[in-house]
N, C-alpha and C positions, 0 to 999 in steps of 0.2 A: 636546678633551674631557678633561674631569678627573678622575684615576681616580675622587672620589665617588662624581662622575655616572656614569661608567662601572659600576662597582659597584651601585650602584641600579637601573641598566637592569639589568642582568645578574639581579640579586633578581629586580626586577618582571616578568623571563622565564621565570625557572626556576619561580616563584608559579604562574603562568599555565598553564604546560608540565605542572604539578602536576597542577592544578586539573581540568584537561581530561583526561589519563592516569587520575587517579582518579573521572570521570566515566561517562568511557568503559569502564574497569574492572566499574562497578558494573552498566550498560546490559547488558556483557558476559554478566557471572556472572547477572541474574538475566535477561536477556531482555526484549526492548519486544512488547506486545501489539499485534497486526497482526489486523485482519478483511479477508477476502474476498468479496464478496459477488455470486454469478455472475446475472448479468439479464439479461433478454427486453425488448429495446425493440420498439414494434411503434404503432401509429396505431391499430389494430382492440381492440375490447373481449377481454376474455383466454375462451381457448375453458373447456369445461366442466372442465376442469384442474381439480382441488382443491386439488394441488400448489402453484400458484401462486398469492401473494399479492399483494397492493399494494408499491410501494415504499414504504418511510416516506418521507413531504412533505417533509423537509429535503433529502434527496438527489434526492428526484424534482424539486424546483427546479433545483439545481444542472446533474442532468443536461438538464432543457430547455433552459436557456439556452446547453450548448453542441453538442445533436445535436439532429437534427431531430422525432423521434419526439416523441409526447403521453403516452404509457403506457407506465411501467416496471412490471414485475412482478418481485418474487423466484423466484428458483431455488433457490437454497441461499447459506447462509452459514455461513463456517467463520472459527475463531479459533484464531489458536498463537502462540506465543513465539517472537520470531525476536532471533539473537545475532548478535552483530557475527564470528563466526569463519568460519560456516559458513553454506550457504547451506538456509534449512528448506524443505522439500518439501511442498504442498498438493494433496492431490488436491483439483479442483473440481469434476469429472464423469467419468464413463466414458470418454469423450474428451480430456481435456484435466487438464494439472495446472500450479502454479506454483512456481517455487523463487525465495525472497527472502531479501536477503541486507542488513542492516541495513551500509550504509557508513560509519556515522559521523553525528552531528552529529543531523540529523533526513531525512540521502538515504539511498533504499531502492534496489536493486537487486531485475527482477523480470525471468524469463526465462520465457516462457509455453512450454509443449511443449503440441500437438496431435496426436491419432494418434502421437507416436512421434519425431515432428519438431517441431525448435525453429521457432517461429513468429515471434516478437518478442525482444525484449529492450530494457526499457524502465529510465532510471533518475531519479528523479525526489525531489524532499523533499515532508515528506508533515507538515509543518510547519504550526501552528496552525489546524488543523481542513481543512486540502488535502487532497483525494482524486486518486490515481491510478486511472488510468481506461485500461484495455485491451479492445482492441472488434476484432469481423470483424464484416461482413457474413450476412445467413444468406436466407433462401429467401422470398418473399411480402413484400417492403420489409421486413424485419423485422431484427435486429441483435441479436448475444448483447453484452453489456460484462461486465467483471468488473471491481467497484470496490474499491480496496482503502485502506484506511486505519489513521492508528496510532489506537489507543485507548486510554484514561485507564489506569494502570495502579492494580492491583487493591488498595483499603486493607487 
């Protein structure tokens, strides 16, 4: 190899090494926006709840095609800023919270705590409109998920 070429790689590295340091920089400092969204999957019409709503149709496809249930309902949904340093803390309910922890690139880190105890830990990219999907079981065929996705960031 010819120092040129040698030289030119070595550019076309450091460019690159750049490029990506001051991307991630910026992800850093200002935070990528992360929704969680905690849902009732269940086959049965939703009881006299007020509380809960429909899921929006984009996700309610989504999740049929890969669990078995007919009927998502909202619980709640929450949105925060989450940084590549540290990992942000979500309460989701009385029970249960989530801490997610932006890895880089477009993979999340997400550690579910239940009652008090670590449940899961899931890690996953959440890359061009992909959802993260963390689920148990619950009482009467029924199934809580908590969906979690990155969102368009704020103009």
């Amino acid at each position: 190899m010819s120092i040129r070429r040698f030289l030119a790689c070595l550019t076309a590295l450091l460019g690159v090494l750049f490029f990506n340091t001051a991307r991630l920089s910026a992800a850093e400092s200002s935070g990528i926006r992360v929704e969680a969204i905690l849902v009732w999957a269940t086959q049965v019409a939703k009881t006299n709840d007020a509380s809960l709503k429909e899921l929006e149709p984009q996700l309610t496809r989504k999740l049929r095609k890969a669990y078995k249930w007919d009927l998502y309902y909202e619980v709640r949904r929450k949105e925060v800023m989450v940084s590549g340093k540290e990992a942000t803390k979500i309460p989701i309910s009385e029970k249960c919270s989530l801490d997610i922890k932006h890895l880089g690139e477009e993979r999340f880190e997400v550690h579910l705590t239940g009652k008090g105890k670590a449940v899961s830990r899931t890690v996953e990219s959440l890359a061009h409109g992909h959802i993260m999907v963390v689920a148990g079981d619950d009482k009467n065929d029924t199934a809580w998920l908590i969906v979690i996705r990155e969102l368009p960031a704020k103009k």
